[in-house]
C-alpha positions in Angstrom: -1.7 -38.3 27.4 -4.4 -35.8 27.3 -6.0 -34.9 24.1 -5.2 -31.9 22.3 -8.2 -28.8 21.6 -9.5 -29.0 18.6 -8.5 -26.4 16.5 -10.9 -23.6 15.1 -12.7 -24.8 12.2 -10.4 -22.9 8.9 -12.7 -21.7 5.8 -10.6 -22.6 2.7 -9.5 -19.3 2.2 -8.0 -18.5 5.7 -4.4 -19.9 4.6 -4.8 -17.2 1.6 -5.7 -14.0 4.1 -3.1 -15.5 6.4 -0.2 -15.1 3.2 -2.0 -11.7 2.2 -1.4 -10.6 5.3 1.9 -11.5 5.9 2.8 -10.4 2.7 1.4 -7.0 3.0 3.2 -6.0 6.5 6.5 -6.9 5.0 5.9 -4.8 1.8 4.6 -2.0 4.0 7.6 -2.6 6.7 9.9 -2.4 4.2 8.6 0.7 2.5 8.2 2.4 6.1 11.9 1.8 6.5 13.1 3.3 3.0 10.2 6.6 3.9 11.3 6.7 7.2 15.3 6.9 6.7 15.2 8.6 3.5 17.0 12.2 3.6 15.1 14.8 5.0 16.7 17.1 2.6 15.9 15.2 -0.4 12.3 14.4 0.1 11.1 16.8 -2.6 13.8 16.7 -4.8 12.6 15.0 -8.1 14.3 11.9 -9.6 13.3 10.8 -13.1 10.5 13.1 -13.0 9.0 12.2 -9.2 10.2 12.9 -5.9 10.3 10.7 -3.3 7.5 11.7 -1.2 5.5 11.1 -4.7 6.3 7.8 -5.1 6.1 6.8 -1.1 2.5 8.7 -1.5 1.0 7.1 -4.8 2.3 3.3 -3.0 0.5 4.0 0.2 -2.9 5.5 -1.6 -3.7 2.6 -3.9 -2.7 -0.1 -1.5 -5.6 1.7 0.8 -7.8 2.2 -2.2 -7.9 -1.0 -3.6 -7.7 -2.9 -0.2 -11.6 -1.8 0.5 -14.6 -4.4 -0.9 -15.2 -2.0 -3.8 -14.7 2.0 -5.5 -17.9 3.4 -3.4 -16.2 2.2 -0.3 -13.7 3.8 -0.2 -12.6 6.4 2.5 -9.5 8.5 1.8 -7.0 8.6 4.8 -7.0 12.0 7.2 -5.1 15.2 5.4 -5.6 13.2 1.7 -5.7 16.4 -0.2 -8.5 15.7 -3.0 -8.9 18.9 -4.5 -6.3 18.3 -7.0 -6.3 16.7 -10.6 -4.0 13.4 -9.8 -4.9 13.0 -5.6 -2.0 10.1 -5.6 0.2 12.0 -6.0 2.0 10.9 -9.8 1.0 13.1 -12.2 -0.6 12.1 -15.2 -1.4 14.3 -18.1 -3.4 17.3 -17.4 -7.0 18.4 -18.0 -7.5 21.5 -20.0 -10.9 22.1 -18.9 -9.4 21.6 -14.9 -9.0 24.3 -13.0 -7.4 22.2 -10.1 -4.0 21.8 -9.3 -2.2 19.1 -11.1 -0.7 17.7 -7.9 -1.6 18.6 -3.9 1.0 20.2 -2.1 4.3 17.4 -0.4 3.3 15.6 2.0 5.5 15.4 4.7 7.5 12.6 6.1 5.1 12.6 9.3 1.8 12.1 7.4 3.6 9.3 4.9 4.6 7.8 7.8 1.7 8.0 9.7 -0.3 6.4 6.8 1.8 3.8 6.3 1.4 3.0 10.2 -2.9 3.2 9.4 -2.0 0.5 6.7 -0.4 -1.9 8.6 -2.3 -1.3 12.0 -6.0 -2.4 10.4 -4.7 -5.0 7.7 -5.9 -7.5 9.8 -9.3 -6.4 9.8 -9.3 -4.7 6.3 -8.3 -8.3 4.7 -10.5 -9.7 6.8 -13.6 -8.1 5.4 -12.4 -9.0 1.7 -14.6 -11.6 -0.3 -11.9 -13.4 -1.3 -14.1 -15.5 -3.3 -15.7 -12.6 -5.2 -15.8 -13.3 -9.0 -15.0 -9.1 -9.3 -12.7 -6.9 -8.2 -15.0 -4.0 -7.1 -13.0 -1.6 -9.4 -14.8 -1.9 -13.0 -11.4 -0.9 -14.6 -9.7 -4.3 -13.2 -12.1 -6.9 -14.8 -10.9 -9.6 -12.3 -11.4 -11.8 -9.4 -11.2 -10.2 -6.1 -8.2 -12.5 -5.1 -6.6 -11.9 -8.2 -7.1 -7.8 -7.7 -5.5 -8.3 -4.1 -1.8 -9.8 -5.7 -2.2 -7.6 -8.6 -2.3 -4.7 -5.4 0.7 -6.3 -4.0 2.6 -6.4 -7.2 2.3 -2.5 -7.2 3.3 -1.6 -3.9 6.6 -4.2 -4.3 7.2 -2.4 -7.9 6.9 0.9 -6.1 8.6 0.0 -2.8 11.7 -1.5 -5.0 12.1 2.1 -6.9 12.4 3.6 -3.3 14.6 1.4 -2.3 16.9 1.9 -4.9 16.5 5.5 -4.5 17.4 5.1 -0.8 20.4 3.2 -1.8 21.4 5.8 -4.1 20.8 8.8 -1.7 22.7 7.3 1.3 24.5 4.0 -0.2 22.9 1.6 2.2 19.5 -0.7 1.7 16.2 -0.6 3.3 15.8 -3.6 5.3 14.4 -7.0 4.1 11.3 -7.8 6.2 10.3 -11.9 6.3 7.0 -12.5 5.9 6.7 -13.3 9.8 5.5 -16.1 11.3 2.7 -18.3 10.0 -0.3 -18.0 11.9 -1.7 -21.1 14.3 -4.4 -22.5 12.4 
């Protein structure tokens, strides 16, 4: 019997980024699918106030946001239009003194998707880079840990992934897919 390799010393925190991970492609899979097979002609047609494309949008830009080490990092994706009061895409209440727009323009189904598809191409790398062990959350409005801050994130994009979902389900009576977590990784 020959002996086995060693495996690759772990950190205590690598199970943890593995689950994040995991977790994060199937939230993001399963909100690709609902964005991706969503009507065409019902993309900017608003539902309790939001349309689709809002919701899809607002999901996709904190995920990004609150996925980097800390507020100064941050680095809106390609075509974010920032020259507007609310940039995610929900409005909020507006500022009398603002001469912006409240919201940008729809995005289309392309750019959602093809943000989506930046998401889940560098999650590897992005939760990677996180301080897992960080005693803040880099966003002075979340006083938390930096682990806690990353299931709080996930929490939102599965409340906000579930309401388009349902709105799929409504628009063409079938459901998005359920995407597994995947397989563990080797470790």
């Amino acid at each position: 019997m020959t002996p086995s390799a060693a495996a690759p010393d772990r950190g205590p925190n690598d199970a943890v980024r593995d689950a994040l991970k995991r977790q994060y492609q199937a939230a993001l899979a399963m909100l690709r699918d609902a964005v991706e097979r969503f009507p065409d002609e019902r993309w900017t047609e608003p539902v309790a106030g939001n349309a689709f494309w809002q919701v899809a949008y607002h999901a996709l830009f904190f995920t990004h946001f609150y996925l980097h080490a800390h507020v100064d990092a941050f680095r809106p994706f390609p075509g974010h239009q920032h020259e507007v009061e609310h940039a995610d895409g929900l409005a909020g209440p507006p500022d009398p003194a603002s001469s912006l727009p409240l919201l940008p323009e729809p995005y289309s189904k392309t750019h959602v998707l093809a943000f989506a598809d930046h998401l889940i191409a560098g999650l590897d790398r992005t939760v990677d880079a996180l301080d897992l062990d960080a005693p803040e959350s880099g966003f002075p409005w979340y006083p938390m840990a930096k682990l806690e801050h990353q299931l709080l994130n996930l929490r939102h994009l599965a409340h906000h992934t579930g309401q388009l979902a349902e709105r799929f389900r409504a628009a063409t009576d079938t459901g998005v897919e359920w995407a597994s977590s995947g397989p563990r990784t080797a470790g």
